[in-house]
N, CA, C and O atoms as CSV, one atom per row, in Angstrom:
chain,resi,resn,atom,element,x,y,z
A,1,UNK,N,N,133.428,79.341,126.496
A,1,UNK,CA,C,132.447,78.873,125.531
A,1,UNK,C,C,131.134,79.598,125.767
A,1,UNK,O,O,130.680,79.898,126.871
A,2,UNK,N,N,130.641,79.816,124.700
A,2,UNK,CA,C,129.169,80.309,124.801
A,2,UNK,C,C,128.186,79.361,124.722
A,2,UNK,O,O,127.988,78.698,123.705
A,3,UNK,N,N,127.416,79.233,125.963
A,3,UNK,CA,C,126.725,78.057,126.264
A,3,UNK,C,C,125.833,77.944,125.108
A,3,UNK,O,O,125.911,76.946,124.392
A,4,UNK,N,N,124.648,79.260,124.759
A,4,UNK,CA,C,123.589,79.265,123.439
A,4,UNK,C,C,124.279,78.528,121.835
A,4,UNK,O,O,123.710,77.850,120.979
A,5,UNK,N,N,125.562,78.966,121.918
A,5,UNK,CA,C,125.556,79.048,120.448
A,5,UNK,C,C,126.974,78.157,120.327
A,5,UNK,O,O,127.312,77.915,119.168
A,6,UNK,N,N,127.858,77.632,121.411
A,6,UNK,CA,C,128.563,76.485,121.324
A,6,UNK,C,C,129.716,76.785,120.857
A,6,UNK,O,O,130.481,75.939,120.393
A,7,UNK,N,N,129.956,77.949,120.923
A,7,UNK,CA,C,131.507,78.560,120.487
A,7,UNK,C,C,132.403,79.555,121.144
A,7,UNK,O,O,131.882,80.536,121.674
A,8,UNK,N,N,133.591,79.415,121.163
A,8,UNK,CA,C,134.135,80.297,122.083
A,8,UNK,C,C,134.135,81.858,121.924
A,8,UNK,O,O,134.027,82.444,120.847
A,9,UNK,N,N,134.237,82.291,122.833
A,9,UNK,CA,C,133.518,83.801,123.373
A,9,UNK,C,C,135.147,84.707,122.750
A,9,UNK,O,O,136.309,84.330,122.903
A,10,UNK,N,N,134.682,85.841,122.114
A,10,UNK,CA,C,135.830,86.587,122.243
A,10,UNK,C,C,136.431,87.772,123.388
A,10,UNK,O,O,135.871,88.717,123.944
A,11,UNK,N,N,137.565,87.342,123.436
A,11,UNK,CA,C,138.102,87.983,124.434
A,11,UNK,C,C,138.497,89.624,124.172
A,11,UNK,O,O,139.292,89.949,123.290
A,12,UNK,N,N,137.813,90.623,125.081
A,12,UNK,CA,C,137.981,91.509,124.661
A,12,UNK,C,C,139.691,92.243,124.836
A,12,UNK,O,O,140.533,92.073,125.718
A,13,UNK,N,N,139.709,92.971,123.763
A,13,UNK,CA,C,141.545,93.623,123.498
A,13,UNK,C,C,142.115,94.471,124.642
A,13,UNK,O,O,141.341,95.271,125.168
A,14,UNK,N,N,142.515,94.445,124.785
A,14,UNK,CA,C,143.253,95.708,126.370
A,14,UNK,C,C,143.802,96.370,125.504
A,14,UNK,O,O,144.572,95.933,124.649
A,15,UNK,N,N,143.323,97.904,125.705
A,15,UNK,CA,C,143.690,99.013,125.117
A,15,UNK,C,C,145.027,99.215,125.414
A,15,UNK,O,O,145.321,99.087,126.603
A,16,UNK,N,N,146.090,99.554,124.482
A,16,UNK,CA,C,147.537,99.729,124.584
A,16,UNK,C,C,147.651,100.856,125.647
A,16,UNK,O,O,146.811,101.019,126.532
A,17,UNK,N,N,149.064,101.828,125.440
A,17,UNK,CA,C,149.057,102.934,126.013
A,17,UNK,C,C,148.307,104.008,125.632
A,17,UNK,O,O,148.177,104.142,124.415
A,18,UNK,N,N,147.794,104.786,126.316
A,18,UNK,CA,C,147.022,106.214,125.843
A,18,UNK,C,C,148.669,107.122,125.358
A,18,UNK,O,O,149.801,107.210,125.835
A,19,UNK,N,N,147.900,107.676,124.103
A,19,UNK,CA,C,149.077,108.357,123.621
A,19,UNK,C,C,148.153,110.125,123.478
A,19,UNK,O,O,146.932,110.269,123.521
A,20,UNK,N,N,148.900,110.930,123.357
A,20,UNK,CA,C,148.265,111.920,122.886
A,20,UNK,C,C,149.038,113.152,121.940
A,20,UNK,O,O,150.219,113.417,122.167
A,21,UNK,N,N,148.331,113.818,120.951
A,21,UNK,CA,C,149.094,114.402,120.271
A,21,UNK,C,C,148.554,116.010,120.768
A,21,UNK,O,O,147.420,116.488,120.754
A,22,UNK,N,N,149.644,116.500,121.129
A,22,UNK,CA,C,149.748,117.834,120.569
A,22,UNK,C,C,149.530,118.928,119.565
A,22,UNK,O,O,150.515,119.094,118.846
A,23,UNK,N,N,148.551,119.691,119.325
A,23,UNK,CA,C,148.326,120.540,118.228
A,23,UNK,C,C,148.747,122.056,118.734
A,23,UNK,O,O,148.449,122.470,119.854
A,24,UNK,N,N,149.500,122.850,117.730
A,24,UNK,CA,C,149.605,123.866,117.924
A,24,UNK,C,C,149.035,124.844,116.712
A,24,UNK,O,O,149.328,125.023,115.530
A,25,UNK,N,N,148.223,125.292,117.490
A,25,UNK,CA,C,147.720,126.369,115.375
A,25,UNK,C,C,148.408,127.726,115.240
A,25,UNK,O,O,148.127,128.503,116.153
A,26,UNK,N,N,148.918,128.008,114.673
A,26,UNK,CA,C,149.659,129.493,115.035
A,26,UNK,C,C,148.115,130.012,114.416
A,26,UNK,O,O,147.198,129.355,113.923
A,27,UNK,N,N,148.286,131.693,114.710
A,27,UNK,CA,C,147.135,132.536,114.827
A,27,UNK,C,C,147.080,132.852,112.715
A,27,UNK,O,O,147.965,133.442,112.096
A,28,UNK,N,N,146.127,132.402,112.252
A,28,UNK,CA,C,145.846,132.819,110.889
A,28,UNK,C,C,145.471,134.198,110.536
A,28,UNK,O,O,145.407,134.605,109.376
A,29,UNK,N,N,145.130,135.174,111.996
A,29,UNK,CA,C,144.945,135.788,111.725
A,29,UNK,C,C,145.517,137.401,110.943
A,29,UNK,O,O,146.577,137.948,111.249
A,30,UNK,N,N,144.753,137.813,110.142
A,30,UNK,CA,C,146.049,139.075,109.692
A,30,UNK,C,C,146.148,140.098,110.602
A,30,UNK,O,O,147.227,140.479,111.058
A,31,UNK,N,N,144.903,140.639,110.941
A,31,UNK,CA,C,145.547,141.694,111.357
A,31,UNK,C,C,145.353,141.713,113.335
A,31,UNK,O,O,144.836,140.717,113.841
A,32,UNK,N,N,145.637,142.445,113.915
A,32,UNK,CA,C,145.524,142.126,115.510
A,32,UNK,C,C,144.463,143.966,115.786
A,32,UNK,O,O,144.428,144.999,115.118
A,33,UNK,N,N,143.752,143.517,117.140
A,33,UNK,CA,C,143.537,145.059,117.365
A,33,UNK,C,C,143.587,145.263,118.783
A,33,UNK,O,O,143.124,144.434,119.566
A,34,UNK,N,N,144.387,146.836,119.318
A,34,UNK,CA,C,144.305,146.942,120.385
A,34,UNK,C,C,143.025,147.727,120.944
A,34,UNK,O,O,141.968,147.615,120.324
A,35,UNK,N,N,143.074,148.354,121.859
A,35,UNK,CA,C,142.634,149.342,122.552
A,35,UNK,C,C,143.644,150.010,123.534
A,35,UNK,O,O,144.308,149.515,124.445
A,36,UNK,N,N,143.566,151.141,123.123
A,36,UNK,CA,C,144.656,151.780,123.971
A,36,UNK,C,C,144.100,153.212,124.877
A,36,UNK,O,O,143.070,153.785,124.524
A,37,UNK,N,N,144.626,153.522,125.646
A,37,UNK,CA,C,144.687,155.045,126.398
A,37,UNK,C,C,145.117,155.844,126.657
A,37,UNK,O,O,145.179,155.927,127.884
A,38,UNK,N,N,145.787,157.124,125.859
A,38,UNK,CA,C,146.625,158.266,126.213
A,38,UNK,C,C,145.871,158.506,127.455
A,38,UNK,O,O,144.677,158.470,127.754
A,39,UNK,N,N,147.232,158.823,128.228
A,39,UNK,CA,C,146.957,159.609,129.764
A,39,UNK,C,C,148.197,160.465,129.921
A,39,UNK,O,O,149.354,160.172,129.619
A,40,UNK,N,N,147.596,161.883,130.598
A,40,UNK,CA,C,148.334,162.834,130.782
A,40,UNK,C,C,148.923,162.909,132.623
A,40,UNK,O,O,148.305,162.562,133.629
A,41,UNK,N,N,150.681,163.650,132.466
A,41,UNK,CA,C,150.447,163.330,134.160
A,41,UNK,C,C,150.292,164.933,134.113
A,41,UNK,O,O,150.826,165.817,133.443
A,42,UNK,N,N,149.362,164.908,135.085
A,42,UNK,CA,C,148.449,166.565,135.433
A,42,UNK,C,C,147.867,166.852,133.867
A,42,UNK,O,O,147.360,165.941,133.212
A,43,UNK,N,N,147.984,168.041,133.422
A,43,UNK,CA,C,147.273,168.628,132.605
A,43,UNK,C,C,147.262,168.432,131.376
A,43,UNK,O,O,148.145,168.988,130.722
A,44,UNK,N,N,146.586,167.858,130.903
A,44,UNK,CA,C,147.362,167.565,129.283
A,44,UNK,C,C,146.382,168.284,128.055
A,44,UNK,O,O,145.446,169.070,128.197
A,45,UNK,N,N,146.786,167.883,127.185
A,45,UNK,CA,C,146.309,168.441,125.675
A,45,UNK,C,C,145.500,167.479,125.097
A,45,UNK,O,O,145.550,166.265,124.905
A,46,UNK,N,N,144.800,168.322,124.896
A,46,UNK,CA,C,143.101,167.661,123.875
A,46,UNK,C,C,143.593,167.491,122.429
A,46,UNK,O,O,144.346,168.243,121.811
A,47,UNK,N,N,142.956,166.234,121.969
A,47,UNK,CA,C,143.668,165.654,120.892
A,47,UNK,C,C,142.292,165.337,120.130
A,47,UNK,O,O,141.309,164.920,120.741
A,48,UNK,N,N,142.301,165.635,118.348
A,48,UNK,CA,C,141.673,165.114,117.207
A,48,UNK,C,C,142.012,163.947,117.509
A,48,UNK,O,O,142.743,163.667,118.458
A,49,UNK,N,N,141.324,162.853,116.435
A,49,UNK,CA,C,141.879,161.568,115.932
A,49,UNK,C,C,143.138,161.840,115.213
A,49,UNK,O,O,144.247,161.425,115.550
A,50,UNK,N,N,142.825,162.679,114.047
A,50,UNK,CA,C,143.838,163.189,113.311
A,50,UNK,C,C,145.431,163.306,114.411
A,50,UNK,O,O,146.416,162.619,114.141
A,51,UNK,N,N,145.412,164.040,115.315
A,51,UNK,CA,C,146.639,163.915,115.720
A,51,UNK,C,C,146.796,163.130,116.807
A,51,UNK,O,O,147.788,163.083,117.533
A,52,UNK,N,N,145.523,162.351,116.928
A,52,UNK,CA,C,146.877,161.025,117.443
A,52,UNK,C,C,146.832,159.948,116.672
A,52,UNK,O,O,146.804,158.895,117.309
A,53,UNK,N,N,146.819,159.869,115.700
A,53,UNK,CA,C,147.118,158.975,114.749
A,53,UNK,C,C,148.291,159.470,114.361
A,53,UNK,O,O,149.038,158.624,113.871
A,54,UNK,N,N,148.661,160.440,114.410
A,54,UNK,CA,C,150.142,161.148,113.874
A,54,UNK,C,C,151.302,161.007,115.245
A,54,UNK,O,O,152.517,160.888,115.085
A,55,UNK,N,N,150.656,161.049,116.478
A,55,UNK,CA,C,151.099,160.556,117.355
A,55,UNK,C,C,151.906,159.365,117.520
A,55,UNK,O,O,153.073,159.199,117.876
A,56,UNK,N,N,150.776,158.410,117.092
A,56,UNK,CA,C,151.203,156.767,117.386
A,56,UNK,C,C,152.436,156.890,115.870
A,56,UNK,O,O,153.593,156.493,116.007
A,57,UNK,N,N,152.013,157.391,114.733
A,57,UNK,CA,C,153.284,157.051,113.753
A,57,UNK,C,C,154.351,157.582,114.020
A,57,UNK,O,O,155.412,157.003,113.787
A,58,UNK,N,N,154.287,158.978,114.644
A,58,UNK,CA,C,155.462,159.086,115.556
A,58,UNK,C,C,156.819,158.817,116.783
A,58,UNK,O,O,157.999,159.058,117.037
A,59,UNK,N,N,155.465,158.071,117.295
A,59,UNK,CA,C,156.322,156.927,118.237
A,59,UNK,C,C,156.905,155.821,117.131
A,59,UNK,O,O,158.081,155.462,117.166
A,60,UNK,N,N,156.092,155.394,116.287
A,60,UNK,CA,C,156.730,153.928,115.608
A,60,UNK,C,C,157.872,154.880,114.928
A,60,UNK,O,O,158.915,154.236,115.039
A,61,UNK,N,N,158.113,155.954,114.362
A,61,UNK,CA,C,159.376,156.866,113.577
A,61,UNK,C,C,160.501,156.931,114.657
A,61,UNK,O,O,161.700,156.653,114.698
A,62,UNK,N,N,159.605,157.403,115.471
A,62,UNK,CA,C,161.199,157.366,116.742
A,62,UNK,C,C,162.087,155.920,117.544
A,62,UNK,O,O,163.040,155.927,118.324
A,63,UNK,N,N,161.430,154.968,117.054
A,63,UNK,CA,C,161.378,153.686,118.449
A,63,UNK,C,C,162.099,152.991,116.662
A,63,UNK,O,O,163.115,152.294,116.665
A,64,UNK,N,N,161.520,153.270,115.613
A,64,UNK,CA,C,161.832,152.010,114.410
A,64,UNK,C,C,161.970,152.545,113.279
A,64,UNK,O,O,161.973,151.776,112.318
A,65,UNK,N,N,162.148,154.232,112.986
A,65,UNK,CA,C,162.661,154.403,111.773
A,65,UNK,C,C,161.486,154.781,110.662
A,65,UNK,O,O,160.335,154.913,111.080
A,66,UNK,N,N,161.745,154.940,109.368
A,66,UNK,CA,C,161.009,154.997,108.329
A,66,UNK,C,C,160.283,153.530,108.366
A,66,UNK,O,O,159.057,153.482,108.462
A,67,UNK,N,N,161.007,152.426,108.294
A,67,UNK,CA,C,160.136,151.187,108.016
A,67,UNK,C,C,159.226,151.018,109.153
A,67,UNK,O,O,158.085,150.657,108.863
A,68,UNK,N,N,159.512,151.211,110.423
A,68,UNK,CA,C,158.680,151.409,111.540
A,68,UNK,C,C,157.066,152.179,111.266
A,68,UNK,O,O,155.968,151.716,111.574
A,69,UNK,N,N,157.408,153.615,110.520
A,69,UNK,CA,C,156.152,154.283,110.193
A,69,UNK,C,C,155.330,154.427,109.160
A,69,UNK,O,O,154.554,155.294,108.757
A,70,UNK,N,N,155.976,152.492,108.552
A,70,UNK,CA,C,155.305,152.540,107.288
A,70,UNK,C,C,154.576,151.884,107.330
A,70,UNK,O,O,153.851,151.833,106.336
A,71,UNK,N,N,154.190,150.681,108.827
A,71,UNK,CA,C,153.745,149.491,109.137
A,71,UNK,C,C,152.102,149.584,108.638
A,71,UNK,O,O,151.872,150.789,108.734
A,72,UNK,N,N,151.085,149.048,108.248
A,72,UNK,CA,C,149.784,149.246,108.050
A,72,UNK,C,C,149.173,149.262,109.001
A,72,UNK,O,O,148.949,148.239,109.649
A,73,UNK,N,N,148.468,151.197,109.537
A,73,UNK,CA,C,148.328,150.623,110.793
A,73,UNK,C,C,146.963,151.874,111.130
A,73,UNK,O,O,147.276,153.048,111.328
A,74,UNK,N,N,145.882,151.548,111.149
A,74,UNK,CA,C,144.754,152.125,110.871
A,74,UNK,C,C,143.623,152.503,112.745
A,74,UNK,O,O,143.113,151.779,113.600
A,75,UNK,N,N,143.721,153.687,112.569
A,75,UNK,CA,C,142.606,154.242,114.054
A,75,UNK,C,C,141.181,154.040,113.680
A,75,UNK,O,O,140.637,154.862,112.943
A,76,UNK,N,N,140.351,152.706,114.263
A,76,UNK,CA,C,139.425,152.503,113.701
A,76,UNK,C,C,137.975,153.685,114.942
A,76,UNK,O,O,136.851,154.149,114.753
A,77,UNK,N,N,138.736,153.668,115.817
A,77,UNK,CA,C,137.934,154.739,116.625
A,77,UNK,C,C,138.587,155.459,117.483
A,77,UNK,O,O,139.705,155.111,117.861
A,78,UNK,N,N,137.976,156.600,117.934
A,78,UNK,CA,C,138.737,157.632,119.158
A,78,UNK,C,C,138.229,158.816,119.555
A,78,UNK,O,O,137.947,159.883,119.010
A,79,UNK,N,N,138.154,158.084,121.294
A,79,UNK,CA,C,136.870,159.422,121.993
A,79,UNK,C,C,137.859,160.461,122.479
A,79,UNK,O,O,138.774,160.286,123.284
A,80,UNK,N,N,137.503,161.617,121.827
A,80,UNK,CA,C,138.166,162.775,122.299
A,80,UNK,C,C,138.146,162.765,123.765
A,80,UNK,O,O,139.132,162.506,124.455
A,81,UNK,N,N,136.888,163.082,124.246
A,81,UNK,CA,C,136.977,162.753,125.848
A,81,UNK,C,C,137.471,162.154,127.023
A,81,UNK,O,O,137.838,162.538,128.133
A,82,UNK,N,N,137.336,160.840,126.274
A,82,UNK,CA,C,138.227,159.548,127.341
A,82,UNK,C,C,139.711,159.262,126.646
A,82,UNK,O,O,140.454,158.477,127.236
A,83,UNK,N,N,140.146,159.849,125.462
A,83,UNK,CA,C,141.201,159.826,125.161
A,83,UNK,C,C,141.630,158.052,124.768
A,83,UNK,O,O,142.750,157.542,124.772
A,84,UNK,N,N,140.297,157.409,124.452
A,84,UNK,CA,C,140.570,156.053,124.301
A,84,UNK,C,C,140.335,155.644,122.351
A,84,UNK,O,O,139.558,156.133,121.532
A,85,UNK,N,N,141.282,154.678,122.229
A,85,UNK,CA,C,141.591,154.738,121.125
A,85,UNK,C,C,141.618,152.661,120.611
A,85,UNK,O,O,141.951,151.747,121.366
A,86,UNK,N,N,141.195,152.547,119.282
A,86,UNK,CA,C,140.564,151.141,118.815
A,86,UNK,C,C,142.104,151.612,117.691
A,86,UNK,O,O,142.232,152.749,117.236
A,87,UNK,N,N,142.963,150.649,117.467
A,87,UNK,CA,C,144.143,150.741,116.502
A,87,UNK,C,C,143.860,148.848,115.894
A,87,UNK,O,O,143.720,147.774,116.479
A,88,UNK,N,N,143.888,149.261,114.556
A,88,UNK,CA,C,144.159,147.941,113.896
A,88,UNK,C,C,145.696,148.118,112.978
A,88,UNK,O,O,146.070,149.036,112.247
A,89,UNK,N,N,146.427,146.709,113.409
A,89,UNK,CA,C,147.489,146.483,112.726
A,89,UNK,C,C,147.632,145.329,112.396
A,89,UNK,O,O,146.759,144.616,112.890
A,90,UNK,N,N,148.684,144.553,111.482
A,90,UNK,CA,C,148.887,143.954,110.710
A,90,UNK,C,C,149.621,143.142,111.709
A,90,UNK,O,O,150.420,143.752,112.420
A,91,UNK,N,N,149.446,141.538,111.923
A,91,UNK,CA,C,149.875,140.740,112.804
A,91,UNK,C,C,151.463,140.976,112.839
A,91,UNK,O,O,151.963,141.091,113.958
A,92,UNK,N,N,151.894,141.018,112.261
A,92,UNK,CA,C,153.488,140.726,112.023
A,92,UNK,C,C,154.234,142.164,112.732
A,92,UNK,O,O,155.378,142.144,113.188
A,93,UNK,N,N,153.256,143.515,112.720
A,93,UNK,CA,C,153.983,144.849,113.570
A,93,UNK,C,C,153.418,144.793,114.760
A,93,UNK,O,O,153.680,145.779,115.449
A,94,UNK,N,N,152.506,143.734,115.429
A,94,UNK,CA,C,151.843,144.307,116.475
A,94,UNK,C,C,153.121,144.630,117.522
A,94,UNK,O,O,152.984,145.495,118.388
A,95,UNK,N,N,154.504,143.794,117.366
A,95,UNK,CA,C,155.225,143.930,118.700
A,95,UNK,C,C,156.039,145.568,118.585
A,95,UNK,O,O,156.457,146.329,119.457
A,96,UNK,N,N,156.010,145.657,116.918
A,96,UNK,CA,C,157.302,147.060,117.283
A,96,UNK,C,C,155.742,148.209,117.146
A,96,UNK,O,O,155.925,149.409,116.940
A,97,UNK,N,N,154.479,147.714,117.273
A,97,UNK,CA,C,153.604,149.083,117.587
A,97,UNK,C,C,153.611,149.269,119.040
A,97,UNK,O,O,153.797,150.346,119.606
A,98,UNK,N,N,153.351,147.919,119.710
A,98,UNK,CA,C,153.637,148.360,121.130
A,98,UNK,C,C,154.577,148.429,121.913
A,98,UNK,O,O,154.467,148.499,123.137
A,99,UNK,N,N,155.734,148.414,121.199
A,99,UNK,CA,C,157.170,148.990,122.178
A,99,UNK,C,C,157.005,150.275,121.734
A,99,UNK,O,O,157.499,151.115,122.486
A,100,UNK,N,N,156.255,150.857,120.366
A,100,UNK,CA,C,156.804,151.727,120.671
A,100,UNK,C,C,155.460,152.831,121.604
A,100,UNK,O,O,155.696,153.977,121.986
A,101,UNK,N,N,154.567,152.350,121.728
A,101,UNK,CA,C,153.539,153.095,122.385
A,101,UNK,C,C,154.013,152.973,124.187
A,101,UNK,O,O,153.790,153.871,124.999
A,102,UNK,N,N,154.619,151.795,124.473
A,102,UNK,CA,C,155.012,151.590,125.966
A,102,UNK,C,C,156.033,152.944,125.902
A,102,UNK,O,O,155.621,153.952,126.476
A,103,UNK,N,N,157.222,152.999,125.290
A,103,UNK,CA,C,158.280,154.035,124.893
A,103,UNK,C,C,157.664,155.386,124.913
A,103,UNK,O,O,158.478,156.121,125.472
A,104,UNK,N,N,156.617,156.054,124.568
A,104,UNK,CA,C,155.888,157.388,124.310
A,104,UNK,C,C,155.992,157.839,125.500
A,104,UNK,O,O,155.621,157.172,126.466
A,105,UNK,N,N,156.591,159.222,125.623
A,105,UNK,CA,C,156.646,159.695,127.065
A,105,UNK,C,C,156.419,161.360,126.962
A,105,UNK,O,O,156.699,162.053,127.940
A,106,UNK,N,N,155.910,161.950,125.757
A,106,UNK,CA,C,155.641,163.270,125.642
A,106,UNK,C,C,154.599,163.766,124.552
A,106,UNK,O,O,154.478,163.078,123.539
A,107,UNK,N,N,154.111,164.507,124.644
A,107,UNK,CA,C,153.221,164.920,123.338
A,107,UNK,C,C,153.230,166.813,123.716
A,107,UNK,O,O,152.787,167.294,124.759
A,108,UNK,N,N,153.651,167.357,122.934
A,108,UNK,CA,C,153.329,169.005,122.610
A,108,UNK,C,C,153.960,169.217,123.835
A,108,UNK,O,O,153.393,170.186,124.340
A,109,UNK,N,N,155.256,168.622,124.922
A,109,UNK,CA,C,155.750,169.512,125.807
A,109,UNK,C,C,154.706,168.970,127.108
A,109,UNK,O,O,154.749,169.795,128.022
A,110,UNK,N,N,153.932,167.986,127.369
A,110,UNK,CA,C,152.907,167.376,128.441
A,110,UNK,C,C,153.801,165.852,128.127
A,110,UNK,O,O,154.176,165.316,127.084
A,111,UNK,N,N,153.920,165.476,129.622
A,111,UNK,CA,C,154.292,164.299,129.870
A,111,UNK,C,C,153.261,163.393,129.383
A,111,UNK,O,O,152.189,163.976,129.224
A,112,UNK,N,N,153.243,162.038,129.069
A,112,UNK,CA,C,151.870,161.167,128.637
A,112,UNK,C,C,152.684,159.556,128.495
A,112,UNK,O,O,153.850,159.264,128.229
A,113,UNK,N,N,151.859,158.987,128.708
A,113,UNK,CA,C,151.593,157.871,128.164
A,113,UNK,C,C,150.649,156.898,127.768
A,113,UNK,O,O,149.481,156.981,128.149
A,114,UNK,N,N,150.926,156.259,127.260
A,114,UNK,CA,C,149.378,155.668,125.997
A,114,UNK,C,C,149.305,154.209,127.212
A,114,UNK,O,O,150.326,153.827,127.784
A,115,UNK,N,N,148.358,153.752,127.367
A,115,UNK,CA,C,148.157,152.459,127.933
A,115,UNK,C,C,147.481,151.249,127.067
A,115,UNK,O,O,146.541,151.504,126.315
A,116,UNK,N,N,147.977,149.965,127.195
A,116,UNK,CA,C,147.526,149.581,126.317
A,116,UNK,C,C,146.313,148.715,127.508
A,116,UNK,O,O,146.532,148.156,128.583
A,117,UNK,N,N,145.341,148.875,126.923
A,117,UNK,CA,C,143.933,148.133,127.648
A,117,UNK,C,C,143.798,146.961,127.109
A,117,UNK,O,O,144.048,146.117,127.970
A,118,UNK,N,N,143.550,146.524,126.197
A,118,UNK,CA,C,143.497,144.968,125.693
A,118,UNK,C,C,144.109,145.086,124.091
A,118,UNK,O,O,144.514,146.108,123.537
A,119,UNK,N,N,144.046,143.857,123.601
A,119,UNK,CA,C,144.158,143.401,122.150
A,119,UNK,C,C,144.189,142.149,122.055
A,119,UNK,O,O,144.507,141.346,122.933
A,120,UNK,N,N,143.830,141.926,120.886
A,120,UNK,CA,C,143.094,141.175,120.243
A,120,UNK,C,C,143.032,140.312,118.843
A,120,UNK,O,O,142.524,141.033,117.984
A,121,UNK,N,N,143.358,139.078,118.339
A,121,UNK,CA,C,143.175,139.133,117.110
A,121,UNK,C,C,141.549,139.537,116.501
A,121,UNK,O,O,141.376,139.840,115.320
A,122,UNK,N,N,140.921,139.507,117.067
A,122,UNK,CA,C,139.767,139.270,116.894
A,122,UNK,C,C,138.627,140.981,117.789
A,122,UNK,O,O,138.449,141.279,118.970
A,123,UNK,N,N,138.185,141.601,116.577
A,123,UNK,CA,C,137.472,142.706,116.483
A,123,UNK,C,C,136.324,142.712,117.879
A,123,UNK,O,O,136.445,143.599,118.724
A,124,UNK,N,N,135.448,141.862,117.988
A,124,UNK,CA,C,134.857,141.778,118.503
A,124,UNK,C,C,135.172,141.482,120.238
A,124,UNK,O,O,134.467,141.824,121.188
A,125,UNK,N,N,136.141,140.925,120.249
A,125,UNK,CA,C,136.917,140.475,121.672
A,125,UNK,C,C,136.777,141.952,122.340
A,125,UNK,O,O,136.071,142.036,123.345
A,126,UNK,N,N,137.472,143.235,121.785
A,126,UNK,CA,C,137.267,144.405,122.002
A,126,UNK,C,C,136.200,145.024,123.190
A,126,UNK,O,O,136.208,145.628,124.263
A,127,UNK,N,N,135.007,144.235,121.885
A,127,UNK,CA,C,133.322,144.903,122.711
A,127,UNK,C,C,133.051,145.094,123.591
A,127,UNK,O,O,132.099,145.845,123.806
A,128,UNK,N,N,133.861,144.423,124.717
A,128,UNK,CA,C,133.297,143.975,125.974
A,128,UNK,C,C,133.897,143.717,126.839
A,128,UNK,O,O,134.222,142.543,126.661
A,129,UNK,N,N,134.566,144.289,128.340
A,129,UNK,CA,C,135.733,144.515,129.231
A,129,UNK,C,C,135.467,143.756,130.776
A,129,UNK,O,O,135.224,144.629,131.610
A,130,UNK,N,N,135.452,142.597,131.270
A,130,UNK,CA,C,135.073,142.735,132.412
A,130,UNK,C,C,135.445,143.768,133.656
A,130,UNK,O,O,134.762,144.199,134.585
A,131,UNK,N,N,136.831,143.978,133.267
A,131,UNK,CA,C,137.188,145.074,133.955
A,131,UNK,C,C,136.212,146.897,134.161
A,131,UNK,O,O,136.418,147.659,135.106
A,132,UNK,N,N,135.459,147.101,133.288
A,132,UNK,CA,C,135.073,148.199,133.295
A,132,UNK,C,C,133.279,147.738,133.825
A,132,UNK,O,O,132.486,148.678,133.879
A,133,UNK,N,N,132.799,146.418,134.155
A,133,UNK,CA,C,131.651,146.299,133.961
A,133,UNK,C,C,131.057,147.149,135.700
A,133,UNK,O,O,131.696,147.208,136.751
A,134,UNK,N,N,129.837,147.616,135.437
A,134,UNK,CA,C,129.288,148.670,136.655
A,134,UNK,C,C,128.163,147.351,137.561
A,134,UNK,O,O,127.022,147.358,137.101
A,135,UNK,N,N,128.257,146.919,138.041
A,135,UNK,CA,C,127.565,145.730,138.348
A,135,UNK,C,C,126.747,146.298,139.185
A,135,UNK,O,O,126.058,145.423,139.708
A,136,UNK,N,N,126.456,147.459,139.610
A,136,UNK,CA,C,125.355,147.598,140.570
A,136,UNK,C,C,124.296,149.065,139.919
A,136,UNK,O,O,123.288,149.418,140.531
């Protein structure tokens, strides 16, 4: 009883079981982007954008065919120097672009292979590597 007001007090509810739900979002995104790295073992060959973009469709021709090298699949940058390369593709080829870039084992008669450094759905994820940061 509540002494002030002469009526009985409510009893508070005991929370049932805690339940919890699960959400899964698949990725909305369209397209994915890597960063990648041709590397030569010993001496290798200096490359345009132009031909390694003909490169990478080459690997997807050899590893997956005509439909393989038809995938939408765009070199948004590439330093001649460091041989490092920004590739945007279409969510749905990212897996047969990178089997077939893991698969690449020659260019012009020079052993090579492309490394893949990160990817990404997301452009900006790219920008910024902890791995490469110079901290001192």
């Amino acid at each position: 009883m509540d002494p002030m007001h002469g009526r009985m007090r409510e009893q508070p509810k005991l929370a049932g079981p805690t339940s919890y739900e699960r959400i899964v979002l698949k990725n909305p995104s369209e397209h994915h982007y890597m960063k990648v790295q041709l590397e030569f073992n010993g001496e290798g060959a200096q490359l345009s954008a132009t031909q390694f973009k003909l490169l990478v469709v080459s690997a997807l021709k050899n590893l997956h065919g005509e439909v393989g090298s038809s995938l939408p699949l765009d070199l948004l940058s590439f330093d001649e120097k460091t041989l490092c390369a920004v590739l945007r593709v279409c969510s749905r080829g990212l897996v047969k672009l990178w089997s077939s870039l893991t698969l690449l084992g020659h260019y012009k008669n020079h052993e090579c292979s492309i490394r893949v450094i990160q990817t990404s759905p997301f452009l900006l994820a790219l920008a910024g590597n902890s791995r490469e940061l110079d901290l001192e």
